[in-house]
C-alpha positions as CSV (number, residue, x, y, z in Angstrom):
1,X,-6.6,107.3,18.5
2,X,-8.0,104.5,21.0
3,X,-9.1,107.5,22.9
4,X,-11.5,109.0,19.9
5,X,-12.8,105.3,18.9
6,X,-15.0,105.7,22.2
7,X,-16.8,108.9,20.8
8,X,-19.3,107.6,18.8
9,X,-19.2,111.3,16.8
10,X,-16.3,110.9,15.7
11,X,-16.1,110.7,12.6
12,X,-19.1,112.7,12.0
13,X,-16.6,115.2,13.3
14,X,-13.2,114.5,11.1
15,X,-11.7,116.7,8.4
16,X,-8.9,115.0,6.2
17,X,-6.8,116.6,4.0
18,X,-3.8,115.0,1.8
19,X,-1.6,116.3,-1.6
20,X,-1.2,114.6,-4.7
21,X,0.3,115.1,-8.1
22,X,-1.8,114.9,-11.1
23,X,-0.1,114.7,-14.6
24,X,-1.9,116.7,-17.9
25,X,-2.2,113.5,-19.3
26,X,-2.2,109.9,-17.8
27,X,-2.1,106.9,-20.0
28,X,-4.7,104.2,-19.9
29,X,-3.6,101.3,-17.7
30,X,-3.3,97.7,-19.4
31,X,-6.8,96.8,-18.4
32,X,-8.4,99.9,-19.6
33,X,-6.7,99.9,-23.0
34,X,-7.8,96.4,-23.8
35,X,-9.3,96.2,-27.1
36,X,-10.6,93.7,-29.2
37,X,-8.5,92.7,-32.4
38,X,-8.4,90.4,-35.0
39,X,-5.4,87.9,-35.3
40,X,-4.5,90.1,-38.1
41,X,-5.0,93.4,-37.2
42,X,-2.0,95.6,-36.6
43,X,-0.8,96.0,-33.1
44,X,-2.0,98.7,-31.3
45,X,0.0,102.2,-30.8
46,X,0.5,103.4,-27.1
47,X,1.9,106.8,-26.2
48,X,4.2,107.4,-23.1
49,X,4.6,109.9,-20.9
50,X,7.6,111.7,-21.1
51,X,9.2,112.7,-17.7
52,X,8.7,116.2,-18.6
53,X,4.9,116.6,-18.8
54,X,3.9,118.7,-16.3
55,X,2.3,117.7,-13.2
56,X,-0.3,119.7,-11.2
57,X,-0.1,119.7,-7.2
58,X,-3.6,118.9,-5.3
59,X,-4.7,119.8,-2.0
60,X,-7.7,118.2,-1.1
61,X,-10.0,118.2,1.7
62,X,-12.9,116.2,2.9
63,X,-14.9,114.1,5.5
64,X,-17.6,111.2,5.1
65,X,-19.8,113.2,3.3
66,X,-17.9,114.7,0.7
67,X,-14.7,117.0,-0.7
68,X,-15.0,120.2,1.0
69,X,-11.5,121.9,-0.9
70,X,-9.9,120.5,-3.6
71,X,-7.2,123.0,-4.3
72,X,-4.9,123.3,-7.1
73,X,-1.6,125.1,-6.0
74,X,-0.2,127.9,-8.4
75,X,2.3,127.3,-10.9
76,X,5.6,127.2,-9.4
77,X,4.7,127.8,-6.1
78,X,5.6,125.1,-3.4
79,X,3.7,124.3,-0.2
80,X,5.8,126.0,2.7
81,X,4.1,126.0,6.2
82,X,2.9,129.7,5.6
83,X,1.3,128.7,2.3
84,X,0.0,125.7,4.2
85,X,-1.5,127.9,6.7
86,X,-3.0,130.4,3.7
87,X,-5.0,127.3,3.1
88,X,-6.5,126.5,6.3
89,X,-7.1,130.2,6.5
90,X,-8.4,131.0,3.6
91,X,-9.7,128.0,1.8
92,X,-10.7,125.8,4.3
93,X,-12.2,127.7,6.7
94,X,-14.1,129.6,5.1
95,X,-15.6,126.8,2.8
96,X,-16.1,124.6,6.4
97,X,-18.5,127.4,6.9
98,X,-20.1,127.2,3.8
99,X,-20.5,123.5,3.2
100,X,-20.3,122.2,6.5
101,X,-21.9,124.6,8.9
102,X,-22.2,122.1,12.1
103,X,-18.5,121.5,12.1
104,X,-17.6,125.2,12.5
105,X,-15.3,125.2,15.5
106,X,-16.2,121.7,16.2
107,X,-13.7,119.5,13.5
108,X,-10.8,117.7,14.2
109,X,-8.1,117.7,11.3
110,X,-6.7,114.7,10.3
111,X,-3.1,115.2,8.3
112,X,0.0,113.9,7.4
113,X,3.5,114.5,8.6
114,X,5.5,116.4,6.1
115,X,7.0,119.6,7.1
116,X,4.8,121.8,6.1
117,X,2.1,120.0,7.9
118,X,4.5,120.1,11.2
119,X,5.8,123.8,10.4
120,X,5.2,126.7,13.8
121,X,3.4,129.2,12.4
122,X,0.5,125.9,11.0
123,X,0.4,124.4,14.8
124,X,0.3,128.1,16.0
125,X,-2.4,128.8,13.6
126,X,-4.6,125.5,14.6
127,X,-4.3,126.1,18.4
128,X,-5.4,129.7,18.0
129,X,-8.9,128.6,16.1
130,X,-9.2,125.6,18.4
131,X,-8.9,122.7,16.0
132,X,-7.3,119.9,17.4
133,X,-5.3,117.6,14.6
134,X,-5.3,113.9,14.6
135,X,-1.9,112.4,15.2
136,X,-1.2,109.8,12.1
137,X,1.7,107.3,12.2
138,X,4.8,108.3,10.0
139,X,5.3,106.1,6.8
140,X,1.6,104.7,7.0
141,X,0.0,105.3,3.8
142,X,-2.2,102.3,5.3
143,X,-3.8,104.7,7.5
144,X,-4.3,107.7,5.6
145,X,-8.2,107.8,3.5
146,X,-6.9,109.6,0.6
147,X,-4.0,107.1,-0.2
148,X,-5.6,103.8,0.3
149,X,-9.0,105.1,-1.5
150,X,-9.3,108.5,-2.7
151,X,-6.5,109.5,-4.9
152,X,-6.8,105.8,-6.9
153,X,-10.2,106.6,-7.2
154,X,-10.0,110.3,-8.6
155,X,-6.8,109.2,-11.4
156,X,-8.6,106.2,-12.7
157,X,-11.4,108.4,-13.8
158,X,-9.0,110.8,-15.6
159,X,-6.6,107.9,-16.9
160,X,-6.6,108.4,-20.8
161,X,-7.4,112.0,-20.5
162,X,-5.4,114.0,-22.2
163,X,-5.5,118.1,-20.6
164,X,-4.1,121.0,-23.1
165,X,-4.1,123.5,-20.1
166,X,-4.3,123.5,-16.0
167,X,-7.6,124.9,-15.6
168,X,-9.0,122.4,-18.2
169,X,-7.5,119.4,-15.6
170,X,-9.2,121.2,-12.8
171,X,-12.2,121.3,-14.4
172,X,-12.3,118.0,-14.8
173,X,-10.5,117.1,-11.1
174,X,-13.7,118.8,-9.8
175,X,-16.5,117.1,-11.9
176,X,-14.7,113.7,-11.1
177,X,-14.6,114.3,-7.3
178,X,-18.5,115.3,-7.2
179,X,-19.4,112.5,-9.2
180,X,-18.2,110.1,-6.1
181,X,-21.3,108.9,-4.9
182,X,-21.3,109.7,-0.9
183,X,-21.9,106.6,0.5
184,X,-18.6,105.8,-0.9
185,X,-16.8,108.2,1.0
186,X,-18.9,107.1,4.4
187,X,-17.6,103.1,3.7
188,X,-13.9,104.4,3.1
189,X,-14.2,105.9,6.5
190,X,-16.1,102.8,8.0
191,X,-13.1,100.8,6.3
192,X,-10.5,103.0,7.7
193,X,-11.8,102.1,11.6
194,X,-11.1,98.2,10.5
195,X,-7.5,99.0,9.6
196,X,-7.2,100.9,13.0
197,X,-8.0,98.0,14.5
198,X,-5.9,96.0,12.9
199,X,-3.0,98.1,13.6
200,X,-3.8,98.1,17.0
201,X,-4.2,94.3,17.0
202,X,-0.9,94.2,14.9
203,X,0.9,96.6,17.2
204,X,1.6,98.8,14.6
205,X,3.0,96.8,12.2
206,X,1.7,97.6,8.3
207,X,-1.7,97.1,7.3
208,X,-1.7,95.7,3.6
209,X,-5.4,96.0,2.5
């Protein structure tokens, strides 16, 4: 990491990718379902979730100027490190080319460590196209863009949104994530190189915020 803070292109040059879970519906939190009332008035209802409500797995990839991928993974499938690969093969590449022409063969991919992640046939697959990853701490959420900023950013905007079917939650995944305003995905990665930093200065201990 020390090594690519020299390179002043670097992030110009940096794909990341992370997964999340997204719920059909998510309630509002306390401060969104604030409501003024009359002393009076009768209190007001709240739903819960119920732990069956189904729950959509996201893929999502992008860099300081944008998502490039956000991809929703198939009912009852699970990510394996061939269906990991599938995805760099055929989703990601292919839309690097599209969206982000200057970074084709010339991106470095910055990911966590879960298995599928670590799996042969996806470090195979990356050394064969020439994209060299970004090594990233194990249990440091700290570090990783789409935990600290990204993922809180997308659920707040779909908090009290209630989806009857997947497609209708990916419609609305999408419109959410292009309605991020770019510079704000340029300061999350600006913010990321000050918690670098203070890792380093820490010596690895955990960066709160």
């Amino acid at each position: 990491m020390t090594r690519h803070l020299s390179d002043p292109h670097f992030l110009e040059k940096l794909v990341t990718m992370d997964e999340t879970w997204i719920p059909l519906f998510n309630p509002k939190t306390k401060r969104q379902s604030k409501q003024w009332k009359h002393s009076d008035s009768p209190p007001l209802k709240k739903f819960r979730v119920g732990v069956s409500a189904e729950k959509i797995l996201y893929s999502i990839f992008w860099n300081q100027m944008g998502v490039i991928i956000s991809y929703l993974l198939p009912k009852g499938m699970t990510i394996t490190g061939e269906c990991y690969r599938n995805i760099l093969k055929n989703q990601l590449l292919p839309a690097v080319a599209e969206m982000r022409p200057e970074l084709v063969g010339n991106f470095i991919l910055h990911q966590d460590n879960p298995p599928p992640q670590k799996a042969r046939i996806v470090t195979e697959f990356l050394v064969e196209q020439g994209i060299e990853t970004l090594r990233h701490p194990p249990y440091s959420p700290d570090l990783a863009l789409s935990d600290f900023w990204l993922f809180d950013t997308l659920k707040l905007s779909l908090r009290g949104r209630q989806f009857p079917s997947r497609s209708s939650l990916g419609s609305a995944v999408y419109q959410s994530l292009r309605h991020i305003p770019i510079d704000s995905y340029k300061k999350c990665y600006e913010k990321w190189v000050g918690r670098w930093q203070l890792c380093l200065d820490k010596e690895g201990d955990y960066v709160e915020k």
